[in-house]
N, C-alpha and C positions, 0 to 999 in steps of 0.2 A: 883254154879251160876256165871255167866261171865257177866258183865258189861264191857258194851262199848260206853265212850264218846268222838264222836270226828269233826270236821269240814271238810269236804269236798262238794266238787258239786254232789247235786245229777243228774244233767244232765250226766256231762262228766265224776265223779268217780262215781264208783260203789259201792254202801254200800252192797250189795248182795256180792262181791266179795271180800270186805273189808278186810283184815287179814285171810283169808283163807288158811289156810299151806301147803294144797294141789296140790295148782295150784298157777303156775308159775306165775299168771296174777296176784297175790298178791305181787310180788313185784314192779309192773308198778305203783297201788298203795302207797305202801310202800316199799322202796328199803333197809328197816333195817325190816324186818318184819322177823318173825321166819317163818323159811321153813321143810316140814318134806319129803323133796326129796333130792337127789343127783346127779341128770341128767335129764333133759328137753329139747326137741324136738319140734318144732310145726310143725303143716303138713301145707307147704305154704298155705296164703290166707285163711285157716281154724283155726287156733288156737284161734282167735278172731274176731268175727264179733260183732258188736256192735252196734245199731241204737237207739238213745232218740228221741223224738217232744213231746213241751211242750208249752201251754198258762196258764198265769196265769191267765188269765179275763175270757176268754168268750170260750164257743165250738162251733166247728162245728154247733150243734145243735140249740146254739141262732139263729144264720142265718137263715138254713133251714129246721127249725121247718118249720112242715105240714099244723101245726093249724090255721097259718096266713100267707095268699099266699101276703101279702105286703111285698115286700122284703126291701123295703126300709125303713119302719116303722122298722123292725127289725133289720135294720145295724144302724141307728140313736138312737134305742135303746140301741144297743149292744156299741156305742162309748162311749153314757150317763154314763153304766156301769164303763167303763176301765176309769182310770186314768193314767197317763203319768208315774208313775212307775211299769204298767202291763208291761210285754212284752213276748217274743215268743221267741222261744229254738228249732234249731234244732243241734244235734248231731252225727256224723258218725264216727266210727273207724275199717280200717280194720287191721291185724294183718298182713302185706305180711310174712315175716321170722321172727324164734323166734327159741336161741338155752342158753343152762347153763348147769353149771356142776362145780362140788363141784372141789376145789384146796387147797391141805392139808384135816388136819383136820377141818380149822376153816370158812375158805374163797370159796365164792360161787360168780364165774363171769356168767353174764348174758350179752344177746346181742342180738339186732334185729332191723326191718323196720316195721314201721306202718305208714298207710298213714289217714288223719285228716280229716274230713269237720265240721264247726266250725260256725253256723251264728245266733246271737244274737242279740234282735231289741225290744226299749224298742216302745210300742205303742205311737205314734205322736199327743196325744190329741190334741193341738189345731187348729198346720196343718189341722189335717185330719175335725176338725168341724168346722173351716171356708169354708174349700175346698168345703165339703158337704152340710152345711148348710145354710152362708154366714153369713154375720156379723148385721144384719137388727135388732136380738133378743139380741146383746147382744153390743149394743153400750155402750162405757165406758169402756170396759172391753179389757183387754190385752190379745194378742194370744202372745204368747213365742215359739220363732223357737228354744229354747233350749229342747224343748221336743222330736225335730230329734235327735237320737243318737240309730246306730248300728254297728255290726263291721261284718266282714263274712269273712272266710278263708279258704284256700284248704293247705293244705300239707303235707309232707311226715318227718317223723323224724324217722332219726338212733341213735341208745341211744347205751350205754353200763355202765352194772350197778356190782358194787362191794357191798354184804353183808356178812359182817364179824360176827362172832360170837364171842367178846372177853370174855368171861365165859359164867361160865351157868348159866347168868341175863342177860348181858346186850347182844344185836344185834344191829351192826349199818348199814350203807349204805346208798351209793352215788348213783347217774345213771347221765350220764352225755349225754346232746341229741344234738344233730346236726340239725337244721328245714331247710329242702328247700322248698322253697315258690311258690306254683303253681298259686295262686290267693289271691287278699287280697281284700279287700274295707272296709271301715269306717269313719264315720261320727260323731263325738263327741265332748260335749265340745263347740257347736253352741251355738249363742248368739243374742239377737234384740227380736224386739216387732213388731207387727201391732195391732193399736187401730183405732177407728173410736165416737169422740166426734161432739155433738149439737154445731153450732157456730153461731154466730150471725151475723158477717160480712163474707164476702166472696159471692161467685157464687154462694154458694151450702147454703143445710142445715146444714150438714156435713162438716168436715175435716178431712182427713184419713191419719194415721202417720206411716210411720215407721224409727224407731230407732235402732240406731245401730246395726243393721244385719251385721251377719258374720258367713256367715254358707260354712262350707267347706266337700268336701267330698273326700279322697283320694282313688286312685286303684294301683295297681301294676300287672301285669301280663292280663292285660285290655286291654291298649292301641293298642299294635300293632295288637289284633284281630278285633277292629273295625275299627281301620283305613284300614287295611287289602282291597283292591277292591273284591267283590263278595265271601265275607263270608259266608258262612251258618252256623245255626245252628251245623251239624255234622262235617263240616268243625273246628269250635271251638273246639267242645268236643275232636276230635281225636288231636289238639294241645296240651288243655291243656294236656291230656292223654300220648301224648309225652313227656310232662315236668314231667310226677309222678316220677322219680326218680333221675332226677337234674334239680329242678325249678332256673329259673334266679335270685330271691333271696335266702339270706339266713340269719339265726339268732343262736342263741345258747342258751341253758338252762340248769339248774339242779336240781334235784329230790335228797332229803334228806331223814331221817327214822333213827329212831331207836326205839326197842322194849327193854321192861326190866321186869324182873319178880321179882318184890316183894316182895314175898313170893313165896310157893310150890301154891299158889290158884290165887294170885293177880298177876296183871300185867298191865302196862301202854305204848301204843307207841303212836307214833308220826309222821307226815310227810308233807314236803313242796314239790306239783308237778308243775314242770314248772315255775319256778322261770327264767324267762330268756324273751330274747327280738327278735324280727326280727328288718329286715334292710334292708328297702327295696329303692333298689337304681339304678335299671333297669327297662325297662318298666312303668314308674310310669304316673302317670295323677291327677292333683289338680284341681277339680271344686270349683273356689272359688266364695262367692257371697256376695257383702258387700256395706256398707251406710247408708245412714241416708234422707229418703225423705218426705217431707208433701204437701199435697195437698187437694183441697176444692172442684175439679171437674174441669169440662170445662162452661165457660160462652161463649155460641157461640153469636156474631154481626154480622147482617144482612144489612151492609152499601148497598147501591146504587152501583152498578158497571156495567164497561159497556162491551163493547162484548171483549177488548184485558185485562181487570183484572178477574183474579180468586181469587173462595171462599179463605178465610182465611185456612189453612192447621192444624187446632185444632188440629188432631191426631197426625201427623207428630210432633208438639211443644210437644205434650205432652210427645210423645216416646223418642225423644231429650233430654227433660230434666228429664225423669227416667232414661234413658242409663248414662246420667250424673252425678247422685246421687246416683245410684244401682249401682254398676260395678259388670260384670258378665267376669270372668276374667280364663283361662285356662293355667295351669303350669306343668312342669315336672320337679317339686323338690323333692329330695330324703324326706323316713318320717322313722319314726321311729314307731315300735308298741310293746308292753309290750303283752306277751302272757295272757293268763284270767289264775291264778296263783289258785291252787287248797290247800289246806289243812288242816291236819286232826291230830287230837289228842283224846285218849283214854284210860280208863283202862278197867282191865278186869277180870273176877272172875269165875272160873272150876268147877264142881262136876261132881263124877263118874267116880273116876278115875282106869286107865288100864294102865298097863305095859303091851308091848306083848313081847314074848320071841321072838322075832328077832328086838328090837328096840334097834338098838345098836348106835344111834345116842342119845348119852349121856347130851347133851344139852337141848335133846327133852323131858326128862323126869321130872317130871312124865307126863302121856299123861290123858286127861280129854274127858270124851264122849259126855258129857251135856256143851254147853255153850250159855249162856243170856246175852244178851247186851242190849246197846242204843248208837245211833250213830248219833250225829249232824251233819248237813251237809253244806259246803256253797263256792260258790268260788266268788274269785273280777272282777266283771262288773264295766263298764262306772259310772255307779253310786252307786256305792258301792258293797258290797258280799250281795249275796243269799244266802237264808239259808233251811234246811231241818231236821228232826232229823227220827232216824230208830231203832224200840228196835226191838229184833229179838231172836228167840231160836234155837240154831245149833247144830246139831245131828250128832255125826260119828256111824254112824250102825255099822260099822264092818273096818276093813280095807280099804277097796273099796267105800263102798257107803258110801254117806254123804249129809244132806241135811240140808239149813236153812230156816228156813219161817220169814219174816219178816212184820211189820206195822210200816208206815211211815206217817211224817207228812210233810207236805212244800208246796211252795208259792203257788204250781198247783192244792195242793189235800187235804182234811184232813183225807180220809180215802185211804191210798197207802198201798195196799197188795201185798207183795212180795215171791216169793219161787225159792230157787237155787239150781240145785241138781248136783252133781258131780260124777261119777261113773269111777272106772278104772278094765278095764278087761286086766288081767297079768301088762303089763306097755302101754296098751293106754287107755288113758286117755279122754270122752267126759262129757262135762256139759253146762248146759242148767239154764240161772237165766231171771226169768223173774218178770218187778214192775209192780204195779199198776193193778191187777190181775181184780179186777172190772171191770176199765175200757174198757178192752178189750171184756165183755159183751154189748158192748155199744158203738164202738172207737165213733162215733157221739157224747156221749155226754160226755166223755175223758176228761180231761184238759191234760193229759199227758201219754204219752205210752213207756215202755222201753223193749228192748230184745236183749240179750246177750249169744249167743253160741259159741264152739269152739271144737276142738278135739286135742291132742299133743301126744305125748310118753311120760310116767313120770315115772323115773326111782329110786327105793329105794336105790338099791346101785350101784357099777357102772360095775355089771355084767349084760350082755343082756338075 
């Protein structure tokens, strides 16, 4: 029996592919992970396609439910729902190049390009219910612009990763990545209130406050497409396109691991992905918006005037003195951003155990055909880590095939059915994991969808 407990995202890591000895994509995971190959190939653009989209509040289906043709009863419903730590998950990973191969007896260098899309946004409760609703129900009460906070990114990373095998316990490993940066934007870390209190003196009934605002939203790789004269949409896409493999920024990170065996049955690893930062200091744009303003309304006076005086210019005063207290201010200062840092820790427990007479990879012994786990999951957002957990039963048929099923629980779902199957004919290599197996009966009423394929050459020793 194999137990597995460990911390990762289940948006952007894959608990389907978790420790998987098989496939090369277990060490993007874990870069000290035990491997039962000794040569890997991917076939460009195929080795890994990857796409998540996740809410934790609400689906598709709250909206455009059949049953009630009021759309707007049902979006004001649907906000009631969400609170300001729901939020939305999209995830893309493609795999351009992916190549490894064992050095000596003990050491296995890996190497490749995968290009990222990355865009995470926690629901805007009170923005979004004053916007919609206005403030009429709920005088007294604070709307907090700190509820804005998301981040979104495009990029491409070259990585190159060493996992060693220093006996036959311990497995360690680095990956060390390169990010270039095709587009960023984020907004986090905003701050201020608007209230609206009963007053007794004043023009109005009302006086509507806001306090210290400062809500900021940075880009990089933005600016020069909109200021660009006579942009279009395709016109964009084919720049940033141009930029997938030297974006105008750049950052650096690294992916940690290591696996240990226990016992002949037991076994624990470990691993920190993405531990590293961008830098973005070209192209950049700061929407900044900031101050502190109170006001009771407009009290218009209707004096006597004659044909060469005009009305009093109410609007005009008023805009004046918001532009004076609100500064709405545009910059091009470099920023810094911390990548959303993923990791994971585990043990683990075999039955059914196989020797094959050609497993001459000594390290890898004894081989176990039955393995059970559980797998916590969770990576760090703006406002702290997300979390998940995944118990699963993983099956080697034979040499070739191998399959895990898994059930998952996390922020999107509590019933996440998952199954990965991996298959190699001679040395190539195609597999196919897909979560949240339900859902897909349904994507309408989904909280969350994942699917992951790929095809490589995966070679046992290092004859073709």
């Amino acid at each position: 029996m194999l137990w597995m407990a460990g911390l990762s995202s289940f948006g952007q890591n894959r608990p389907l592919l978790y420790n998987v000895d098989d496939l090369p994509q277990s060490l993007l995971q874990n870069p000290g992970a035990r491997i039962d190959f000794t040569k890997h190939l991917g076939i460009p653009f195929f080795s890994q396609i990857h796409f998540f989209a996740g809410s934790s509040g609400v689906t598709l289906h709250d909206i455009f439910d059949d049953s009630n043709s009021n759309v707007n009863e049902k979006v004001q419903r649907a906000m009631r729902k969400l609170t300001s730590n729901d939020f939305f998950s999209v995830n893309e990973q493609l795999e351009i190049f992916s190549i490894g191969g064992k050095v000596g007896q003990k050491a296995y260098v890996s190497g490749g390009i995968y290009q990222e899309f990355d865009v995470f946004a926690y629901f805007p409760k009170d923005p979004a219910v004053l916007a919609f609703e206005g403030n009429a129900d709920y005088i007294g009460d604070n709307f907090h612009f700190s509820d804005v906070s998301f981040t979104g990114e495009v990029l491409t990373v070259y990585h190159a990763g060493l996992n060693y095998n220093v006996d036959g316990k311990l497995t360690v490993g680095g990956r060390l990545k390169l990010y270039s940066g095709i587009f960023n934007a984020e907004s986090t870390n905003n701050t201020g209130t608007f209230r609206t209190d009963v007053t007794e003196n004043g023009p109005n009934f009302y006086q509507h406050s806001i306090d210290n605002v400062n809500v900021t939203v940075n880009t990089s790789g933005y600016a020069s497409l909109k200021n660009e004269e006579n942009m279009t949409v395709d016109k964009a896409i084919r720049e940033l396109l141009s930029r997938s493999f030297f974006g105008q920024n750049v950052g650096v990170g690294v992916d940690l691991g290591f696996s240990y065996r226990v016992s002949e049955q037991l076994a624990i690893s470990g691993s920190v992905q993405d531990f590293g930062l961008m830098f973005h200091q070209k192209d950049t744009e700061n929407s900044i918006y900031y101050g502190s303003y109170q006001t009771s309304g407009l009290e218009p006076l209707f004096p006597e005037l004659n044909d060469n005086q005009r009305t009093i210019p109410y609007w005009e005063i008023f805009e004046e003195e918001l532009d004076a207290n609100l500064i709405d201010e545009t910059t091009h200062n470099e920023y810094n951003t911390w990548r959303p840092m993923k990791f994971n820790a585990g043990f683990q427990f075999g039955t059914g155990k196989s020797i094959l007479p050609c497993d001459y990879l000594i390290s890898k012994k004894p081989r176990f055909m039955n393995l059970f786990g559980l797998l916590a999951s969770g990576v760090v957002r703006p406002k702290g880590p997300t979390y998940g957990v995944t118990a699963y039963w993983d099956r080697k048929v034979n040499d070739n095939l191998r399959f895990r099923a898994a059930y998952g629980v996390d922020e999107f779902t509590m019933t996440k059915l998952g199954l990965m199957v991996t298959n190699r004919f001679k040395n190539f290599n195609v597999y196919l994991a897909v979560n949240d197996i339900l859902g897909y009966t349904n994507l309408a009423k989904a909280n969350s969808a994942s699917l992951q394929l790929g095809m490589q050459f995966v070679f046992k020793n290092f004859e073709l």
